[in-house]
C-alpha positions in Angstrom: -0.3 61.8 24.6 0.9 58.1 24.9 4.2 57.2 26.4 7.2 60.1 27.3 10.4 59.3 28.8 12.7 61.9 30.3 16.6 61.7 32.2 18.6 64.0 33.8 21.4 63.6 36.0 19.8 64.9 39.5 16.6 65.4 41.1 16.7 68.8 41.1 17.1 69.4 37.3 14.4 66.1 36.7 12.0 68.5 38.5 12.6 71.3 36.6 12.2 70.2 33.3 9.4 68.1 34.4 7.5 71.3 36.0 8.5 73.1 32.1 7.7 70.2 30.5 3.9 69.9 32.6 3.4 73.8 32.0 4.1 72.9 28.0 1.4 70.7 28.0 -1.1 72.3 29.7 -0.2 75.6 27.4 -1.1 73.4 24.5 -4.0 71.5 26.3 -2.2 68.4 25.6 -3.9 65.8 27.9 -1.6 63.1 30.4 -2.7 60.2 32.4 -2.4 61.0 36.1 -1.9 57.2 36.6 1.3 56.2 33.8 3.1 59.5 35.4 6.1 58.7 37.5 9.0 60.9 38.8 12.7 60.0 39.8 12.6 56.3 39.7 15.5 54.0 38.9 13.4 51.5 36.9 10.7 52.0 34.3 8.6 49.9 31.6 8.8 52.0 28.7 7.3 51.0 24.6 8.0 46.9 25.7 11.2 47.4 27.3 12.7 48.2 31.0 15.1 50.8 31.5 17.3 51.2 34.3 20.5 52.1 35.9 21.6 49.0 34.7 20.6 49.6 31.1 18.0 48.6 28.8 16.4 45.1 28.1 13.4 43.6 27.0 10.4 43.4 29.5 10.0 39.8 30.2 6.0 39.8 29.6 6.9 41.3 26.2 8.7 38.0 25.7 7.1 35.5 27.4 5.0 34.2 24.1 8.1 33.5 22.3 10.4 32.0 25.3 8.0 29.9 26.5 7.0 28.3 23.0 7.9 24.5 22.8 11.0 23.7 20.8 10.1 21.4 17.6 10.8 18.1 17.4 10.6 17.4 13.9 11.7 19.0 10.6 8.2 19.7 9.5 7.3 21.4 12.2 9.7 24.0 11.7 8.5 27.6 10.1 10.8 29.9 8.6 9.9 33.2 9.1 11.5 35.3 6.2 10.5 37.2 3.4 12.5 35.7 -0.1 13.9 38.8 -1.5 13.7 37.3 -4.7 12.4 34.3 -6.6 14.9 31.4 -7.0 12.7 29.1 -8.8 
């Protein structure tokens, strides 16, 4: 199993679907990393993003490639990144 992300309104129902959920996957012998788990936490790097109380946004090391590339300077150094959905020529 990769990545899971779970939510529930209280601690007390986290744990208990987290406990069913557990017992689910040790029925099936479906393998977790003791390491990625983590349990009743406010912030959480999930598939490139971070989710929180405050919502969702992209994870800044996802990103940095791309925000930290130089802005061109001249015209032919610009690539447009698009696939033509038809030929015009």
């Amino acid at each position: 199993m990769d990545d899971m992300l779970a939510e529930d309104d209280n601690v007390a129902t986290a744990y208990s679907a987290a406990k069913a959920l557990l017992s689910t996957c040790r029925e099936h012998r479906i393998t977790l990393g003791r390491e990625k788990f983590k349990f009743a936490v406010n912030r959480a790097e999930f598939a490139g993003y971070i989710v929180s109380d405050q919502g969702i946004s992209a994870d800044p090391n996802k990103v940095k490639a791309i925000a930290d590339y130089p802005t061109p300077y001249k015209h032919y150094r610009v690539t447009i990144i698009s696939w033509p959905r038809e030929s015009t020529w």
